[in-house]
N, C-alpha and C positions, 0 to 999 in steps of 0.2 A: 504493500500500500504506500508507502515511505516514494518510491520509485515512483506512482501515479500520482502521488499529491505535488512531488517537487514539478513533476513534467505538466503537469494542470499548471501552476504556478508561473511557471516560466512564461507557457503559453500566454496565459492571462496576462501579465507583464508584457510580452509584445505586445499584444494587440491596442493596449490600453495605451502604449508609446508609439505606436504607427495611427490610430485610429483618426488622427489629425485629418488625413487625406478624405476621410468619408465627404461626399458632399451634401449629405440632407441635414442642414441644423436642428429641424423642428424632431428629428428620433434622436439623433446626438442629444438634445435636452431631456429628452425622455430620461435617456439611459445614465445624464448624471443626473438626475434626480433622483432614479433609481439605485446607482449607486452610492449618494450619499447617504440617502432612508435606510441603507443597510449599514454603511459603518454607522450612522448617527444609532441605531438595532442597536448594534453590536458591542457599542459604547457603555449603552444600556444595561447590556448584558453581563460585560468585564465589570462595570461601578457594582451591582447587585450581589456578584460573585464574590469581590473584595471589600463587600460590605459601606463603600462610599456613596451609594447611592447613587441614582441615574444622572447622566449630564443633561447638558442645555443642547443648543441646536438643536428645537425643533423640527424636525423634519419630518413629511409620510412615512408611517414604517412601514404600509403593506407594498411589497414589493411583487411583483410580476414573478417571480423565481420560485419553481416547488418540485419536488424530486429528489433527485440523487445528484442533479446538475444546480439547482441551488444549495444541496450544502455543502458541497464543494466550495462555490461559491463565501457561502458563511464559513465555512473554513479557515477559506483561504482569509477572507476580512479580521477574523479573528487572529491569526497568523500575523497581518498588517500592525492590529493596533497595541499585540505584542510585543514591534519593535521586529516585524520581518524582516525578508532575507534584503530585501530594496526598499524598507523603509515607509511609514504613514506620509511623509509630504508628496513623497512619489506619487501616492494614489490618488491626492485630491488633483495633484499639477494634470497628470494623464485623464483625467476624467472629465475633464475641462470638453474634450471632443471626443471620446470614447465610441466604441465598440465592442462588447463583451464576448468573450470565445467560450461559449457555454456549453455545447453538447459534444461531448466526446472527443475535443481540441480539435475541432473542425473550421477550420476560419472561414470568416463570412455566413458562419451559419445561421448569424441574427440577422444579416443585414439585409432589408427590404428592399424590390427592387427599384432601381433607380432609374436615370435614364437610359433611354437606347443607345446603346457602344455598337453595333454590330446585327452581324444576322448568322442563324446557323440554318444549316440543311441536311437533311440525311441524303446520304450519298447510297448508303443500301443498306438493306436490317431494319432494326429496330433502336431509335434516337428520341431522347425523351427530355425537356427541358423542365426544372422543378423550378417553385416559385412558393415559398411560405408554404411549403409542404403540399402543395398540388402539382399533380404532375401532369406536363401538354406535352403526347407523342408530337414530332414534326415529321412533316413529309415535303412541303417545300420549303422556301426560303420563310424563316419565322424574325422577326425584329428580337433580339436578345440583350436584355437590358442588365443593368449592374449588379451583382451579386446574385446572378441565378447561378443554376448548377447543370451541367451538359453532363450524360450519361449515356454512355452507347453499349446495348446490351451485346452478348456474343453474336459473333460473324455478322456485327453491323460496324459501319462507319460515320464518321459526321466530317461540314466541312465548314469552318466560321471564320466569317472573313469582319475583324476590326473598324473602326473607322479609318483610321491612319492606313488602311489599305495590306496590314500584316494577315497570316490567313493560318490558321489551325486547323489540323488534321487529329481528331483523338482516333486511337487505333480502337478497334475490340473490344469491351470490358474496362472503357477504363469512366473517369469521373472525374470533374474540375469544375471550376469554379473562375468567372473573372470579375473583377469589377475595376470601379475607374476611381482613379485618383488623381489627386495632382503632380504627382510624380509620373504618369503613362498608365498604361493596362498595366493588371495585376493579376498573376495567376496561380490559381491552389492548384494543384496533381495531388489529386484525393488517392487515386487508384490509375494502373494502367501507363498505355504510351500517347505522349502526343509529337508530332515533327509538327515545326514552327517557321515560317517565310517571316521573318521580321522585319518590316520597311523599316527605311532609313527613320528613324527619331529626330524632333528636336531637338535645339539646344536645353541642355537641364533636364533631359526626362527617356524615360529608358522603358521598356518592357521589363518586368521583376518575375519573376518565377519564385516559386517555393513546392519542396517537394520531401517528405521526410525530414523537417527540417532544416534541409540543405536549400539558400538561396542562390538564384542566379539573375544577373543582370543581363541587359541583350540591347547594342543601341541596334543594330539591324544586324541578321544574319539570320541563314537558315542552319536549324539543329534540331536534336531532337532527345525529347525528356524522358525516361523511363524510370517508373518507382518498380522497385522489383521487392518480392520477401521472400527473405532468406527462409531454409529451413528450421532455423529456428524461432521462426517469428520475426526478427528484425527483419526495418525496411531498410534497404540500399536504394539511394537514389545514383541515375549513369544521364549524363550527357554527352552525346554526340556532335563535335560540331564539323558542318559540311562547308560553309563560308563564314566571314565575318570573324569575329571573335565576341564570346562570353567571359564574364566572370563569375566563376564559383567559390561560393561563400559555405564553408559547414564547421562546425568546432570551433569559433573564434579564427578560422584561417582559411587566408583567401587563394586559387592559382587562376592564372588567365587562361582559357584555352583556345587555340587556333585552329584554322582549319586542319583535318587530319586527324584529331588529338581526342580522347576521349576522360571527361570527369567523374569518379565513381567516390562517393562517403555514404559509409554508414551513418545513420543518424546521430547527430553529436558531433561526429568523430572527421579530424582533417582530410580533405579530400584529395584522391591524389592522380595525378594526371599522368597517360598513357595514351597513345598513339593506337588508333583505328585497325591499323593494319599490324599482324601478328606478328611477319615477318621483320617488320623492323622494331618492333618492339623485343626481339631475341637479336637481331645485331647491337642494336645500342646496351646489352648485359654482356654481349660478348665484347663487346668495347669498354664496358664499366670491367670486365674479368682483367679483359689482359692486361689493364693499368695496375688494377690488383695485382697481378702475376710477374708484372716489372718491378713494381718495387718492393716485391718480396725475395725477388730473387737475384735483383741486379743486374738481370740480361734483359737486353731489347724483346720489346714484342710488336710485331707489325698488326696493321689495321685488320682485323678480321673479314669476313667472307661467310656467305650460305650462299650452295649450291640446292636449287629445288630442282630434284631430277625429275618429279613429276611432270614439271613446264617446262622445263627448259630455261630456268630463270636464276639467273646471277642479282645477287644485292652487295653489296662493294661501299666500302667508306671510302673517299674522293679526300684528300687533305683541301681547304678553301682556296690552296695558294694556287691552283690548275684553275681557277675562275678567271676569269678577264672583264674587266670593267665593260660595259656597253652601254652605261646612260645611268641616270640616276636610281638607286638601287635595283639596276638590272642588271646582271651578267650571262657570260656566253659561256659555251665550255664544249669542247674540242673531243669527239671519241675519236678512238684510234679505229674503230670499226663501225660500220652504222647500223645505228641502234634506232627501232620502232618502238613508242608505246613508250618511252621510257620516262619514270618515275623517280622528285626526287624528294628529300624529308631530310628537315633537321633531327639534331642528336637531340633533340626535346620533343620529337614524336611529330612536330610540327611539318605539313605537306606544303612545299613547294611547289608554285605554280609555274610547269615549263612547255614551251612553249618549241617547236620546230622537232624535224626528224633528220633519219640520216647521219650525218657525222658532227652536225652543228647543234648544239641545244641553246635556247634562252631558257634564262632562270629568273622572275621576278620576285624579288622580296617587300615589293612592294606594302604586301596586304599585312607584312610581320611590323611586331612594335621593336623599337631598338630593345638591345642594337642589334643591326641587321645583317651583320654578315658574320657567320658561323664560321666557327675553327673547321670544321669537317662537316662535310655533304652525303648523304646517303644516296645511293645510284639502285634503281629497281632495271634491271638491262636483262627483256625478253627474248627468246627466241635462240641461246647460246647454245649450237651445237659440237658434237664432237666429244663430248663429256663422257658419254657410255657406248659401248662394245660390246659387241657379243664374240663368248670365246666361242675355240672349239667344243669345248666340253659343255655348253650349254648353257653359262652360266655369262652373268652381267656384270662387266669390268669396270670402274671408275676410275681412269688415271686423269690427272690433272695436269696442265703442262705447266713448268714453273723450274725455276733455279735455286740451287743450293745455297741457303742464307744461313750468318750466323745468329738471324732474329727468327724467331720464334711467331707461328702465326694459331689463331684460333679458326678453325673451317667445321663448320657444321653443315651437315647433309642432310635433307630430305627426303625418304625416299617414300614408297606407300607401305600402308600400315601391314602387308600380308608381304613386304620383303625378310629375307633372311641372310642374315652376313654368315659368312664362311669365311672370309680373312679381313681383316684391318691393318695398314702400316702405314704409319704408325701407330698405337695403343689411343685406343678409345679412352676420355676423357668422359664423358657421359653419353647414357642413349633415356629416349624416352618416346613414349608413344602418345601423341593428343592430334587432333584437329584432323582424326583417320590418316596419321601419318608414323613411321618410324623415322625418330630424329637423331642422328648421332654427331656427335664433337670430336672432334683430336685436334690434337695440338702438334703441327707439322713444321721443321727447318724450312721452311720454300717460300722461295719471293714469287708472288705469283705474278703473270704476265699484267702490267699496267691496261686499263681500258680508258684512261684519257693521254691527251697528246699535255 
């Protein structure tokens, strides 16, 4: 219970300290009024108990509040005038423009609707808009006003487009909430997924997300929000971002994330950012390994390398010094062979936007925050053949071409989950099986053939 009264508490504290942005004065009034009728309760209560007798400030005592969500509520007031966790001034300052988070830490779940922000549509299934607990299935486009609640039951979808012209997508099963403030849209992820087209913002005002109580900021970009629960009951919230840049906020700490890049916190707890794609998210460990493995041992260790012999695809750290200026944070970069499709990403997971084929690449860093040019480049290079052989004896040979170094490299292989090794040289470092793949490491003397000029 200790666990549910502090996480009630907290809740209650945001809300009471954001509630500023609501715009209907005349329920704002309502609710300090009703707020105060219950410390003035409460006061009551504490004098009676300690024998001093009731205070002054009279105020209504009969409050709107009865349940298990009101004595929460008195709980928590009595918690307050105890000399709580943030203090009795706190409560009168905040309640000045208040919102109360009364039923199950569900934000917005007082709040009446407001004006029209928007309009939602069902795209297919079943989409059902709540309003002060009545609920309007939609079938076409409906006007969607502040603090409603969008719910889209299984194997339906919705599609709500903002006034500022941004446009949500809830996947399946999930539930949210938006209303307006003076800061921009504001959005609960009660449950489920939503992907988010974010028009460009104002100055001073941002799209806000909240999700498990991880927040995130969005002046434009498309991304996409997933509240997931774990098997043990906790929520993890994950963001996706495709353009733009977000900022996520959970535990008291913030990371930025770029295109490419994915944000996952457990509720509370710092959130920590990772790269979309899997493959480079195991070169940059194998690039955090070999620095570990240098200066434990004194000996050079060259930029690592994964070979996926499923595709035929090389990933390759590039040093930034093979870049060439071509304009204002744009660079070009030279292969020695010509490369289709080719993909690149910083050592922070973050996806660089490139641009030409062939043997010439552009690389814009445009879309990154300083600073903007990275010590090393990650290279996704399609299509490399020549890597495997069939012997005579039936079996599939991996030689690599490459020359005898006194540095040390880390090369991890790919192969499919239903392969079976018969020889290694040299000594496997690790193997492992995920993403229907057999994955193996060694740590090999070989400088391998350069792929930029």
């Amino acid at each position: 219970m200790t666990g549910n009264d502090e996480r009630f508490d907290e809740n209650l504290k945001r809300m009471l300290q954001s509630a500023i942005d609501q715009p209907r004065p005349a329920f704002q009034k309502r609710l300090v009024r009703d707020v105060l009728a219950e410390v003035c309760r409460q006061r009551k209560l504490e004098g009676a108990e300690s024998g001093t007798g009731a205070r002054t400030n009279e105020l209504p005592s009969t409050v709107g509040w009865s349940g298990a969500e009101g004595e929460k509520i008195r709980v928590f007031l009595r918690r307050l005038l105890r000399g709580g966790p943030w203090g009795r001034p706190a409560v009168f300052a905040a309640a000045a423009s208040a919102v109360l988070l009364v039923a199950a830490g569900i934000w917005l779940a007082t709040v009446p609707a407001g004006r029209t922000m928007g309009q939602v549509k069902c795209l297919y299934g079943l989409v059902a808009v709540q309003d002060d607990g009545a609920s309007q299935t939609v079938a076409e486009a409906t006007d969607l006003k502040s603090g409603q609640r969008i719910q889209t039951r299984a194997g339906s979808r919705a599609e709500i487009f903002l006034a500022d012209n941004s446009k949500l997508i809830p996947a399946p099963r999930t539930s949210l909430q938006i209303a307006r403030s003076r800061q921009g849209p504001r959005i609960l992820l009660e449950q489920g997924t939503i992907q988010v087209e974010a028009a460009k913002q104002p100055a001073g005002k941002a799209i806000r997300i909240e999700a498990a109580r991880a927040h995130m900021k969005i002046l434009g970009t498309r991304l996409e929000v997933r509240l997931v629960e774990k098997p043990s009951g906790a929520r993890q919230t994950r963001v996706r971002v495709l353009s733009g840049q977000v900022e996520m906020e959970s535990g008291g700490q913030k990371v930025l994330l770029l295109p490419g890049t994915e944000g996952v916190a457990d509720a509370d707890q710092p959130p920590v950012r990772s790269s979309v794609v899997f493959e480079v998210n195991d070169l940059i460990g194998l690039f955090n390994q070999s620095k570990v493995l240098a200066a434990q041992s004194g000996q050079p260790w060259g930029p690592p390398a994964i070979f996926d012999l499923t595709t035929g695809t090389l990933w390759t750290v590039v040093p930034a010094q093979r870049l060439q200026a071509g304009g204002p944070n744009v660079f070009s970069l030279k292969l020695k062979y010509p490369g289709f499709r080719v993909a690149a990403y910083r050592l922070d997971g973050a996806e660089i936007a490139v641009a030409g084929s062939g043997r010439v690449l552009r690389l814009d860093f445009s879309a990154m925050p300083s600073p903007q040019f990275p010590d090393y480049v990650i290279l996704k290079v399609p299509g490399v053949g020549g890597l495997l052989k069939e012997t005579a004896a039936g079996l599939i040979e991996c030689a690599l071409p490459g020359t005898e170094s006194d540095s040390r490299t880390l090369l991890q292989f790919h192969l499919p989950e239903s392969a079976r090794l018969e020889q290694v040289t040299p000594g496997v470092v690790g193997t492992s099986r995920e993403r229907n793949r057999l994955i193996v490491t060694v740590a090999a003397r070989v400088r391998l053939p350069e792929v930029c000029e």
